[in-house]
C-alpha positions in Angstrom: 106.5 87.5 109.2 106.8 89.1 112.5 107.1 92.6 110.4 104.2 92.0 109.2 102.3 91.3 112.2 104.1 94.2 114.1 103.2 96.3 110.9 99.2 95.3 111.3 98.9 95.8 115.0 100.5 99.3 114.5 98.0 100.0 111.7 94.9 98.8 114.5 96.6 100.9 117.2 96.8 103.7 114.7 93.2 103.3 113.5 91.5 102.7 117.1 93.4 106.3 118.1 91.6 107.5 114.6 88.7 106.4 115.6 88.6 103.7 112.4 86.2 100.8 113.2 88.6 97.8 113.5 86.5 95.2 115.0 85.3 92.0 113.2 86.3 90.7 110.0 85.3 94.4 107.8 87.7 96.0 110.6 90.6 93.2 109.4 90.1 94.5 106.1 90.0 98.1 106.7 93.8 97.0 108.7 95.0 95.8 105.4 93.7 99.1 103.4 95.3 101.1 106.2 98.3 99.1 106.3 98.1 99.4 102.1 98.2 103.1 102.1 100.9 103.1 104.7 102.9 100.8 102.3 102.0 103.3 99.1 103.3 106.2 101.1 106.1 104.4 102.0 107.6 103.5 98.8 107.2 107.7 97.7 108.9 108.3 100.8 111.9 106.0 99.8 112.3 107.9 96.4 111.8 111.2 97.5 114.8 113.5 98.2 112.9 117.0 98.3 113.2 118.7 101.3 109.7 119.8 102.0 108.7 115.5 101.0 106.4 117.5 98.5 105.7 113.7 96.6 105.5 111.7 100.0 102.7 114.0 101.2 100.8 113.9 98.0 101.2 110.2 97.6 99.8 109.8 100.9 97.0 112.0 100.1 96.0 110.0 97.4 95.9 106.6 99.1 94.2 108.0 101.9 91.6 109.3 99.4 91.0 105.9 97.8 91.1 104.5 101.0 87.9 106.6 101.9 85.9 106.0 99.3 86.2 102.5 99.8 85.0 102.8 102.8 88.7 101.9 105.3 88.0 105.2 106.8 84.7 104.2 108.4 84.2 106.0 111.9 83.5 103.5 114.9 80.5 103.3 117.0 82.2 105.4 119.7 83.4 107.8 117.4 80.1 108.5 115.6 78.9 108.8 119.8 81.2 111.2 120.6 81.1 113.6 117.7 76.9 113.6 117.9 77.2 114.0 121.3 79.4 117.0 120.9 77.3 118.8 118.8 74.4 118.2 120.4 75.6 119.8 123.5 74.7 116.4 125.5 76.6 116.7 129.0 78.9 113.4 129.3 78.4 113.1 132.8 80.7 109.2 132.8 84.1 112.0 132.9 82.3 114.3 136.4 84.1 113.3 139.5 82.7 112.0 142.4 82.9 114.6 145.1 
């Protein structure tokens, strides 16, 4: 049980870093597909013996795929902020110092 828990909050540390919208009760369930794919990857991990983890990598590809098209990839607010305003070319001015 406390696996488990420890397992999740990894997954919501990992996804905030990710910029994955966690918040609410859509961001619980975007945990558990996170947390899904980590497990997928996990169990080609534990039966692959290749040196280059050739199988790992690709079984992680593919969860991560079906994890996007359902939708556990979805940006969060900030993220989708950030990435306009760097294309844009709008000057963050909250990161100037105070002089």
């Amino acid at each position: 049980m406390l696996l488990g828990a420890a397992t999740l909050d990894t997954m919501r540390w990992m996804g905030d870093l990710a910029g994955v919208d966690c918040a609410g009760i859509t961001g619980a369930l975007r945990l558990n597909g996170l947390a899904g794919a980590w497990g997928f990857a996990l169990r080609a991990w534990e039966k692959d013996d290749s040196p280059d983890l050739a199988q790992t990598m690709a079984a992680l590809d593919q969860a991560l795929d079906k994890a996007e098209r359902y939708g556990a990839l979805k940006p969060s607010p900030n993220r989708l902020l950030e990435e306009a305003t760097r294309q844009t070319g709008i000057p963050d001015h909250s990161l100037e110092l105070e002089t």
